[in-house]
N, C-alpha and C positions, 0 to 999 in steps of 0.2 A: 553490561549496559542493558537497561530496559527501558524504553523509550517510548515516546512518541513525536510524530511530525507530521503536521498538517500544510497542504500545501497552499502557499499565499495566493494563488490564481484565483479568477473568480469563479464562481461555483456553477455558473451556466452560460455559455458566449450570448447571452440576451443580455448578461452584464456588462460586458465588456465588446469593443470590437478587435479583442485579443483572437488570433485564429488559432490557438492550443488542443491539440487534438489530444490522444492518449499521455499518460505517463509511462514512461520507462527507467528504468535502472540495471545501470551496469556494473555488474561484478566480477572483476577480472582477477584471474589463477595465473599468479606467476611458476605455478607449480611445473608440475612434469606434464600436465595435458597441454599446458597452455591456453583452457579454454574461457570463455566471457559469458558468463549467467547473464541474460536479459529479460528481469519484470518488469510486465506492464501493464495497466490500470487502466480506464477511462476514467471519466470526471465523476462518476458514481464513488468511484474509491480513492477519497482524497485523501485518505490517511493513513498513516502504516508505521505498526508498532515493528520496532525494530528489538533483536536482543542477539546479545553477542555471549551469553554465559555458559556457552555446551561444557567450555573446561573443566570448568569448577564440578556439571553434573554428571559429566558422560566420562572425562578422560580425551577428549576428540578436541579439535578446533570445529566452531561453527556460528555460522550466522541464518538469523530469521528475517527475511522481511517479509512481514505480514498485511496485505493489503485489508483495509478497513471501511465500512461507509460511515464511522461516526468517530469521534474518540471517546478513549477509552472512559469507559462510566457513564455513557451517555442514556442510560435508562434513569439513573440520577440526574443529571447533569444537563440534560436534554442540547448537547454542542453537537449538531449534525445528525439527530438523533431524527429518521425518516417513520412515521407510524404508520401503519398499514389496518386497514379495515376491509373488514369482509368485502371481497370483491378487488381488491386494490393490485396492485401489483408494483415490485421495481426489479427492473434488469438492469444488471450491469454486468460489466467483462473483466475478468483480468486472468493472470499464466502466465509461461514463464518459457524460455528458447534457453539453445544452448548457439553458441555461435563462435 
């Protein structure tokens, strides 16, 4: 799988008076560690291409979740797509725990 998923919230709590702070995802190992992957995003990175295909390249299981500020093609496409000028700036956060 090669994906993408944009999250339905809205894009800044001026929009809403939703109180939604970071994103997070949890990815849990039934494996021999037992352990829970946790990424997380703020509202700068509402999108995340996801891909599950390592099999087929590497011989391994594995998954991507790729935290994004726009979707994909968005230099075409202009969906989320933030432009920057000289001077400009954008911060945002995201990383990932082990737990």
């Amino acid at each position: 799988m090669d994906d993408e998923f944009e999250s339905a919230l809205p894009r800044s709590s001026a929009e809403s008076s939703s109180s939604c702070g970071d994103f997070k995802q949890r990815i849990h190992d039934d494996g021999g560690d037992n352990a829970t992957l946790v990424l997380f995003a703020d509202r700068q990175h509402r999108v995340y291409q996801i891909y599950t295909g390592a099999r087929e390249k590497s011989g391994v299981n594995g998954l991507v979740l790729e935290p994004m500020s726009a979707l994909a093609d968005a230099y075409n496409n202009g969906d989320g797509l933030t432009v920057l000028w000289p001077g400009d700036t954008f911060d945002g956060t995201f990383g990932a725990s082990i737990e």
